[in-house]
Structures are given as structure tokens and as C-alpha cells.
C-alpha beads as a LAMMPS data file, in Angstrom:
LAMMPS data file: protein, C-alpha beads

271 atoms
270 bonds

1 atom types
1 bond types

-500.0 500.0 xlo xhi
-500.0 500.0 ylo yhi
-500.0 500.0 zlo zhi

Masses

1 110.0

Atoms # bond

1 1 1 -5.594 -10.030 -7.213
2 1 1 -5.117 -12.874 -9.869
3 1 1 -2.767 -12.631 -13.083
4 1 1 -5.373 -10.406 -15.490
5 1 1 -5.474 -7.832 -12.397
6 1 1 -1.620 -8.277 -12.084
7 1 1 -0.986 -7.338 -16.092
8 1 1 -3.462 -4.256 -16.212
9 1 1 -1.025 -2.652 -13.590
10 1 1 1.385 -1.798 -16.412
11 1 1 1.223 -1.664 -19.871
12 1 1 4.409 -3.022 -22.235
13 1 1 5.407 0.903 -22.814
14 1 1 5.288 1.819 -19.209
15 1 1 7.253 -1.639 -17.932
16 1 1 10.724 -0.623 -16.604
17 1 1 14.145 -2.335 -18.599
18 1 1 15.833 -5.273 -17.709
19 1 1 18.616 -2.293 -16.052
20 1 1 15.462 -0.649 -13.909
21 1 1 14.278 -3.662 -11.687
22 1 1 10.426 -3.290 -10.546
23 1 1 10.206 -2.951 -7.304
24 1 1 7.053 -4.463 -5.736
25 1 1 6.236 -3.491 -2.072
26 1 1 2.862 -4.654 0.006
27 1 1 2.091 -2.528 3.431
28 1 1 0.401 -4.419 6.258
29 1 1 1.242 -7.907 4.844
30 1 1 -0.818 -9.814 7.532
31 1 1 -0.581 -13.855 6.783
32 1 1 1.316 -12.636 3.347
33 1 1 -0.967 -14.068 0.790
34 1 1 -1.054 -11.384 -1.140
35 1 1 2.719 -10.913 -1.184
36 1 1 2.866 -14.422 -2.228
37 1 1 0.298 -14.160 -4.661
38 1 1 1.343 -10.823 -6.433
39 1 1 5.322 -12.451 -6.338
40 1 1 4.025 -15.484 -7.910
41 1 1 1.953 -13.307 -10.882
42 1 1 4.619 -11.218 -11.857
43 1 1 7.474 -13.962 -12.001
44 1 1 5.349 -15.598 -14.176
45 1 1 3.659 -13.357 -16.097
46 1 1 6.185 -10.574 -16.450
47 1 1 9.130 -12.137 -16.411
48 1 1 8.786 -15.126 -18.871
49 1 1 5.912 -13.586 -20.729
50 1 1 6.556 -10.094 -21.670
51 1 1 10.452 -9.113 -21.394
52 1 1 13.037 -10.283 -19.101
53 1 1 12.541 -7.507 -15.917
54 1 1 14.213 -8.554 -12.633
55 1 1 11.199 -8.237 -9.774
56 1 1 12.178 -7.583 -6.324
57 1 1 9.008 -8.087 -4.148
58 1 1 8.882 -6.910 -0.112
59 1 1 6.072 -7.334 2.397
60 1 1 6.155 -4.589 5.261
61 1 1 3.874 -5.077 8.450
62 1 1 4.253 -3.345 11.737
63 1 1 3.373 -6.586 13.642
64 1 1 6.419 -8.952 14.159
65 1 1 3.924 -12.136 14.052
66 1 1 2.163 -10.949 10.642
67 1 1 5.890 -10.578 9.414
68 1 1 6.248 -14.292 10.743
69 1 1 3.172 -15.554 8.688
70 1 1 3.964 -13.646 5.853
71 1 1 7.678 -15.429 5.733
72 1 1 6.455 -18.667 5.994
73 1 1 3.530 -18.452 3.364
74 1 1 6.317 -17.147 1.235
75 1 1 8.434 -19.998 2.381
76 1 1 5.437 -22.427 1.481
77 1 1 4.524 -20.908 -1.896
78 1 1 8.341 -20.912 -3.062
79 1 1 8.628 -17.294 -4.281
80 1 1 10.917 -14.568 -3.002
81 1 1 9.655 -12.074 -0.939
82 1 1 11.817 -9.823 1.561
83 1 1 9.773 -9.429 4.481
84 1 1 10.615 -6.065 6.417
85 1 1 9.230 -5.346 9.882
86 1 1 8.680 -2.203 9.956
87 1 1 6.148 1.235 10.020
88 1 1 4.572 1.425 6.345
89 1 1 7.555 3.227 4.357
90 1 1 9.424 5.159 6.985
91 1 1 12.024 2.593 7.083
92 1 1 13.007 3.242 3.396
93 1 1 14.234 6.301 4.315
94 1 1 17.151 5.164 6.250
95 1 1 17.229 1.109 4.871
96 1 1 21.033 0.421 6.138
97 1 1 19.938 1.444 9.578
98 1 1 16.605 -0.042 9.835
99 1 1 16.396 -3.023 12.578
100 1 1 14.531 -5.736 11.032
101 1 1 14.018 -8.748 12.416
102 1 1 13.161 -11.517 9.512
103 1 1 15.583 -13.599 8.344
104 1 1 14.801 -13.223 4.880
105 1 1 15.848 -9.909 4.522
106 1 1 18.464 -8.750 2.427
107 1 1 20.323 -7.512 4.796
108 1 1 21.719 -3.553 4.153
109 1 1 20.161 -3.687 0.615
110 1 1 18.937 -0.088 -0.628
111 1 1 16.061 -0.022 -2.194
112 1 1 15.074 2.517 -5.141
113 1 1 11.053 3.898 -6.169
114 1 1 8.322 1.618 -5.932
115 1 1 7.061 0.637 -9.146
116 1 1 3.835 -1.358 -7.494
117 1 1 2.658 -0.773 -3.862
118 1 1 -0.615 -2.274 -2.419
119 1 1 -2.147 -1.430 0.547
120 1 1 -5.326 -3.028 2.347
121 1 1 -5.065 -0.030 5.509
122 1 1 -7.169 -0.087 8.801
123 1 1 -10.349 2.018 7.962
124 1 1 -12.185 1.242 10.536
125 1 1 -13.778 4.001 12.846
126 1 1 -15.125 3.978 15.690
127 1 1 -19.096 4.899 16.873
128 1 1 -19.723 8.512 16.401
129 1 1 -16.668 9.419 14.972
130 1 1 -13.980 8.138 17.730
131 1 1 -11.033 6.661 17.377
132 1 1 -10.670 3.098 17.097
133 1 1 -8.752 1.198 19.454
134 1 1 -5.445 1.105 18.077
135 1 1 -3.778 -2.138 17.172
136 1 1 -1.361 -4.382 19.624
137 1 1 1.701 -5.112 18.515
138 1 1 2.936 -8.809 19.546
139 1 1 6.756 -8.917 20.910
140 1 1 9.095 -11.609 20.064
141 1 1 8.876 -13.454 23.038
142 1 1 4.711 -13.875 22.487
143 1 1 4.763 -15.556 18.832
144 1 1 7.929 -17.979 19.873
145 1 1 5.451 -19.327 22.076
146 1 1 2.449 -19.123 20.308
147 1 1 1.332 -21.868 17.727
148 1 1 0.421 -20.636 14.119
149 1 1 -3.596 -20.797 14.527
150 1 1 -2.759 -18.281 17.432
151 1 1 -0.662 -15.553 15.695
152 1 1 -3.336 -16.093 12.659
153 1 1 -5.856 -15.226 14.881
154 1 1 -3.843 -12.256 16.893
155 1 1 -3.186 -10.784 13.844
156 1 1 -7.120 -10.993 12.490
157 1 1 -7.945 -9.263 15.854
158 1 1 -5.984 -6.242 15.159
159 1 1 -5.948 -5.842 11.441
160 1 1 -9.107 -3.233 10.921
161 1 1 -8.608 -1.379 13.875
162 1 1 -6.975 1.979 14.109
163 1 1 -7.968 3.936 11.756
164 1 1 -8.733 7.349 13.504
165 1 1 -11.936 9.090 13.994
166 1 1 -12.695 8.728 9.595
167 1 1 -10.738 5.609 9.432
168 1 1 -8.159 7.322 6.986
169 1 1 -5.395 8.333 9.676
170 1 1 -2.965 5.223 9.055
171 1 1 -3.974 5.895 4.794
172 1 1 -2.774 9.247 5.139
173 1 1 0.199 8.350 6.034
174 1 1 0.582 5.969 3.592
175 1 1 -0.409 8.675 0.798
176 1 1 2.574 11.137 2.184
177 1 1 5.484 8.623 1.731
178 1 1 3.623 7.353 -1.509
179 1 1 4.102 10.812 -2.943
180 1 1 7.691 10.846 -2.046
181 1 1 8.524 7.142 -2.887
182 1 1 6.384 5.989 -6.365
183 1 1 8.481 5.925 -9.623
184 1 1 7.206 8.119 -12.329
185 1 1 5.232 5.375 -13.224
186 1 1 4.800 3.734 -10.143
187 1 1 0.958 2.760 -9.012
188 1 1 -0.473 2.481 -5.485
189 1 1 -3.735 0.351 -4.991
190 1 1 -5.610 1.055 -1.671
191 1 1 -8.791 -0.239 -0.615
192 1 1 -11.163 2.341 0.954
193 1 1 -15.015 2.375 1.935
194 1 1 -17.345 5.185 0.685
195 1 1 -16.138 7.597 4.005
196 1 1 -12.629 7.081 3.840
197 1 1 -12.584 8.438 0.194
198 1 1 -14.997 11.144 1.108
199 1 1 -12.762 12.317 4.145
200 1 1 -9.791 12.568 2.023
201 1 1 -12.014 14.648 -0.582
202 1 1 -12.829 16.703 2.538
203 1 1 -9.430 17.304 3.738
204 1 1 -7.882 17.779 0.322
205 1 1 -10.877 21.091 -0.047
206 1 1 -10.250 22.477 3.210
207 1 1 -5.941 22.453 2.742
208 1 1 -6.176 24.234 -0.486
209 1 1 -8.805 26.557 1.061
210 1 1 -5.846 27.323 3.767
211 1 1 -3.493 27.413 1.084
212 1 1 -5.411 29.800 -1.513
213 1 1 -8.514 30.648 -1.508
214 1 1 -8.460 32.252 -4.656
215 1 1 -6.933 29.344 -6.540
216 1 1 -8.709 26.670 -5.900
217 1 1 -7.895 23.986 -9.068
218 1 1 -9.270 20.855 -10.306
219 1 1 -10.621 18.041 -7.774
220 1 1 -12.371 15.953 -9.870
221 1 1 -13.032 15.985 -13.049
222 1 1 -16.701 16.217 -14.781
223 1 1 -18.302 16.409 -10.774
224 1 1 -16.906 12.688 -11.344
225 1 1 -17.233 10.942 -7.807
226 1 1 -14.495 8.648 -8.913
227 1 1 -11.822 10.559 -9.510
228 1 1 -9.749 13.229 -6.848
229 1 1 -6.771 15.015 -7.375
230 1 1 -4.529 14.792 -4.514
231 1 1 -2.278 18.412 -4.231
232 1 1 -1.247 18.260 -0.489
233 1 1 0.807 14.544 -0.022
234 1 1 4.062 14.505 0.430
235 1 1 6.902 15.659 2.741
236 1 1 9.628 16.746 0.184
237 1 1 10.050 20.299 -0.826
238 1 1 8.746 19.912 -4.129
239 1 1 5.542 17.955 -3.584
240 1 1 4.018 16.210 -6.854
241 1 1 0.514 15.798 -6.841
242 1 1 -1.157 12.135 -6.724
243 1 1 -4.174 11.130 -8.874
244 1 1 -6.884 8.778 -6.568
245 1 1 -9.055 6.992 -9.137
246 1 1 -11.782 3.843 -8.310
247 1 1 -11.556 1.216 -10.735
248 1 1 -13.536 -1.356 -8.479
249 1 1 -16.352 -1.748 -5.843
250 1 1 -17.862 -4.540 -4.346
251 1 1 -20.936 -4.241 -2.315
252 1 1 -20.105 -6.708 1.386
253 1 1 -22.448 -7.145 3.896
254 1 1 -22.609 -3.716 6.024
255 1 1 -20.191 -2.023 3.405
256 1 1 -19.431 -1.045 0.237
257 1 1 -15.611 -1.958 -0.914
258 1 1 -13.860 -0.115 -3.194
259 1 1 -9.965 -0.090 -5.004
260 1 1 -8.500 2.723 -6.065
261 1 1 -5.703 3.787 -8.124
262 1 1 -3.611 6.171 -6.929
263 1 1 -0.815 7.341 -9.973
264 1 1 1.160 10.310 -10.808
265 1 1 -1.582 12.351 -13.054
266 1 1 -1.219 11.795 -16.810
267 1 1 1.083 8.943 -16.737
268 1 1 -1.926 6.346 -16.608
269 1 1 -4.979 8.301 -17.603
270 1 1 -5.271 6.961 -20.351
271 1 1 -6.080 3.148 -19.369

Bonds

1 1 1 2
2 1 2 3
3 1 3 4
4 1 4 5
5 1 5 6
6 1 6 7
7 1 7 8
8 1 8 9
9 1 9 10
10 1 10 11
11 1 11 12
12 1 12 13
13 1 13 14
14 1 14 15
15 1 15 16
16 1 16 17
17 1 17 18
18 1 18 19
19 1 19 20
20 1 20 21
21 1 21 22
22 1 22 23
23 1 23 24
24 1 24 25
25 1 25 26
26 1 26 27
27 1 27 28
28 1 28 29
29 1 29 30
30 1 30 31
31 1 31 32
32 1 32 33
33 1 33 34
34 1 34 35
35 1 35 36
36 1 36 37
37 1 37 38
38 1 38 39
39 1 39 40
40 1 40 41
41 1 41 42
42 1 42 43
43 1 43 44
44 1 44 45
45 1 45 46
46 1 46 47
47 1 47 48
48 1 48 49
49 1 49 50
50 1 50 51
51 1 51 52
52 1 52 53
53 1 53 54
54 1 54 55
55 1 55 56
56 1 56 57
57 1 57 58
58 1 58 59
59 1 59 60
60 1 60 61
61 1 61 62
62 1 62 63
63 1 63 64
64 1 64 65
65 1 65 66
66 1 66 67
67 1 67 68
68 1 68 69
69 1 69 70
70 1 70 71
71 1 71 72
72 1 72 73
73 1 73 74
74 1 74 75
75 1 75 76
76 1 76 77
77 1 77 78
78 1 78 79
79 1 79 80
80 1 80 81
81 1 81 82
82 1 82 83
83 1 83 84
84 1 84 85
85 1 85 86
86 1 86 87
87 1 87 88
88 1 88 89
89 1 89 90
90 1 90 91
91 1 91 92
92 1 92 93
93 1 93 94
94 1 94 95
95 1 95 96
96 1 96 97
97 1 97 98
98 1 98 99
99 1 99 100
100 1 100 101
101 1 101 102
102 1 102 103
103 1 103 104
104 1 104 105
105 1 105 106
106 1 106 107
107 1 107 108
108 1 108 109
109 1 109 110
110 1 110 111
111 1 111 112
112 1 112 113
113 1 113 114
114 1 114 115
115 1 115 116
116 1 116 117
117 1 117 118
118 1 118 119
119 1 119 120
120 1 120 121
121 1 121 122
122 1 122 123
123 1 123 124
124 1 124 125
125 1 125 126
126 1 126 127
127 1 127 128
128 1 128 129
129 1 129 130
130 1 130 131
131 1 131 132
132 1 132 133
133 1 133 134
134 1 134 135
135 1 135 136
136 1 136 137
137 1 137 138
138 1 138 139
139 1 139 140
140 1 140 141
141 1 141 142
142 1 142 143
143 1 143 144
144 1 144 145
145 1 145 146
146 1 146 147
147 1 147 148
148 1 148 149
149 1 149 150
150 1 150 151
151 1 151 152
152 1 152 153
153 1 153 154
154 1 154 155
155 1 155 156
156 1 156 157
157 1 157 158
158 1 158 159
159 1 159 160
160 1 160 161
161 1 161 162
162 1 162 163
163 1 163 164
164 1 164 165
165 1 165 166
166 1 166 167
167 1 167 168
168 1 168 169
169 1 169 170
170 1 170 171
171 1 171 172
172 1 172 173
173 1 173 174
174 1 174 175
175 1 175 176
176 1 176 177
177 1 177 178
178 1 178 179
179 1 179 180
180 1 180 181
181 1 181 182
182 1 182 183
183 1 183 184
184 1 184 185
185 1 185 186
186 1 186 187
187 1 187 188
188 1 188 189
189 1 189 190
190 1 190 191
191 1 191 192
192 1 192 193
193 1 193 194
194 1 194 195
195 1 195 196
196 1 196 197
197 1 197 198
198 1 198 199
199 1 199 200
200 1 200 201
201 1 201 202
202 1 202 203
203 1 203 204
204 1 204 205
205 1 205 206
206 1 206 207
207 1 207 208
208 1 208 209
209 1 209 210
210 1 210 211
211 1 211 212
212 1 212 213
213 1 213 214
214 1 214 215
215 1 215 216
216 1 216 217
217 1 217 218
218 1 218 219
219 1 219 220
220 1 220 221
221 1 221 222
222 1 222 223
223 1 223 224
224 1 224 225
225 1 225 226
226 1 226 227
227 1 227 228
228 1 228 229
229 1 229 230
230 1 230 231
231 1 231 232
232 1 232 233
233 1 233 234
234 1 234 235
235 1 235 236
236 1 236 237
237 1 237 238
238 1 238 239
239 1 239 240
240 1 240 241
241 1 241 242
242 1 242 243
243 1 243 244
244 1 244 245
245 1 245 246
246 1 246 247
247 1 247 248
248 1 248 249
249 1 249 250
250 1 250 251
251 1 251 252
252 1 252 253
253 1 253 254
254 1 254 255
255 1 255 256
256 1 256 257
257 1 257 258
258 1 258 259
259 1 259 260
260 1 260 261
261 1 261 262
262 1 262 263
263 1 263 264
264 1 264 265
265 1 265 266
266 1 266 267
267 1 267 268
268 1 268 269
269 1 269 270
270 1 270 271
């Protein structure tokens, strides 16, 4: 994601005031370049080129040695990045009792709505519709005695994998605490292949089927194959409904790749 991808997140209206820092959160960091990348971007970009916004960047990964990569490409690249290891966002719910294990962490700091949160989840499924095998997760003792090209490569082993019997179970997830945990104007990018997004398409008919058959509402709009209307994310009481939108696709060998937007509806329609 270079700088032009960076500044089309937000436009001037929509950036928050120097009282309302952004808050900037990557899940499943891996080696970190991303976070490094993204931290880099905005400092730059947002904070010396548009108005003066105070950025607070954090990479979460489940796997202690991605959190160790991601720290020390950080570390190399010079920006500031808390690095939390930790379950996607479940650890936000409860911050001043969540055991991480990075030093880099501000430690007891509460964090408010994400403002930007990226996500590159496992989608991977496995042959006829199984589940993949679910990732390892290295202890503490493994990556102090592993050298750097090791944990790079433990990490790569286990980064697809996982993703249930459509390859959306871990993005699911994701899309729950995202309901709960986006500012108002907050934005979650999330790269899916063609049967992730049609599984969540699936699942979003067949809830509001269960839910009310006689009242069904808008999924897309104009049959539009790039655009759903998430009604059924979310675990507080009052459950606000998430917009999924593509804005990219690249076709990889064996694939096609795709980004989408995911936004509160109406707040970013528009651009």
C-alpha cells in the first residue's frame, strides 16, 4: 500500500482533529512490513502534509515470532509501531489486562475506535470444502533459539492456513469486532478471493432469512457484484450494519485477489 493508497483512505473532511488521534491497527502483522510501511505513509503524509493529527499505529498477530519480526522491521525502519500479541481485536476489550509480551508496548495504554484497520486473513480452504489445517503457534522458548531466516520462514508456513471449510472463518471474526470497534468513520481493508466474498454473501442471505423472511432489505445495490451490505456483524446490543465494497482485484497465478472496503454505510459512499 504506497502513499496515494494511504491518502484515498480519508478525505480532509473525514480526518479526525489534532484532539481525536487516528488510531491505525494491522491484524496478522507477519514480518510487519506493512505496519512499517502504512506508519511510515501516514507520518509523512498526514502529519506534515495535511494538518497536524497525532497517529498511533499497532500491529496485532497471534504468533509470538511474527510479533518478533514485526518489532524489529519497525525497529529497522525507525517508525513507531506498538506491537500487541494477541487474538485479532479481542484483546481491546480488556487492554489493561491483556498479557503481551513485546517490549514495545505501551504498557496499560487504552486504546479508543480504530480509525484504519487492515487485514490480509487466512482464506485458504481446504480440498472439497474441509478445513484447513490450522496454524501453529511458536512459544517463546522456540524463536529465542531460532535465527531470523527461521521464524521468517515458520511464520510463511502458517500464514494462509486456517481458514475453515470457505476460508472466511478467521474473517468473520474479524468483521464482528470490526462492527463493534471502527470509528464512525473508521475503514477496514481486507483482502478476499472470489469464494470468500461469495460465502459471506451466502451467509449474510441465509441470517436475514432466519431473521425475517418477510423483510428481506438491500444486499447489493443495482445486482452490483461489488458491493454487500453486511446486517448481521457485531456482538453489541445495538448492531450497526457494515458496508463490504471491492475497490481492487488482481488476477495471481491460480487466483483472483481482491481488496475490499468495508465502512459504516453512507459515511464513504461517496468516494
Amino acid at each position: 500500500m504506497n502513499r496515494r493508497r494511504i491518502r484515498f483512505c480519508f478525505s480532509s473532511g473525514n480526518l479526525p482533529t489534532k484532539n481525536d488521534p487516528l488510531l491505525v491497527v494491522e491484524l496478522g502483522s507477519g514480518a510487519g512490513l506493512l505496519s512499517a510501511a502504512v506508519a511510515k505513509s501516514l507520518r509523512k503524509d498526514i502529519l506534515t502534509s495535511v494538518t497536524d493529527v497525532g497517529v498511533h499505529c499497532i500491529a496485532v498477530d497471534i504468533n509470538p515470532a511474527a510479533c518478533h519480526a514485526t518489532s524489529h522491521t519497525c525497529l529497522l525502519n525507525n517508525v513507531q509501531v506498538d506491537v500487541v500479541c494477541g487474538d485479532l481485536l479481542s484483546w481491546m476489550r480488556h487492554p489493561k489486562s491483556t498479557c503481551v509480551n513485546i517490549k514495545n508496548v505501551s504498557q496499560g495504554n487504552s486504546y479508543g475506535l480504530i480509525d484504519l484497520l487492515l487485514f490480509n486473513p487466512p482464506y485458504v480452504r481446504g480440498p472439497n470444502g474441509e478445513c484447513a489445517i490450522v496454524p501453529m503457534v511458536l512459544k517463546s522458548d522456540t524463536i529465542e533459539n531460532s535465527t531470523e531466516n527461521q521464524l521468517q520462514s515458520k511464520i510463511a508456513d502458517a500464514a494462509w492456513l486456517g481458514g475453515g471449510p470457505d476460508g472466511v472463518e478467521v474473517l468473520k471474526k474479524a468483521l464482528h469486532q470490526a462492527a463493534d470497534f471502527l470509528s464512525e468513520r473508521g475503514v477496514f481493508y481486507v483482502l478476499m478471493i472470489d469464494y470468500n466474498y461469495a460465502a459471506l454473501v451466502r451467509e449474510e442471505i441465509n441470517a436475514r432469512c432466519e431473521q425475517d423472511v418477510n423483510n428481506f432489505g438491500v444486499i447489493n445495490e443495482n445486482n452490483s457484484k461489488d458491493y454487500v451490505l453486511l446486517t448481521t456483524f457485531g456482538d453489541g446490543t445495538a448492531k450497526k450494519p457494515l458496508a463490504c465494497r471491492r475497490i481492487l482485484s488482481r488476477q495471481v497465478p491460480g487466483e483472483k485477489l481482491s481488496v475490499y472496503r468495508v465502512y459504516r454505510p453512507h459515511i464513504l459512499d461517496n468516494y
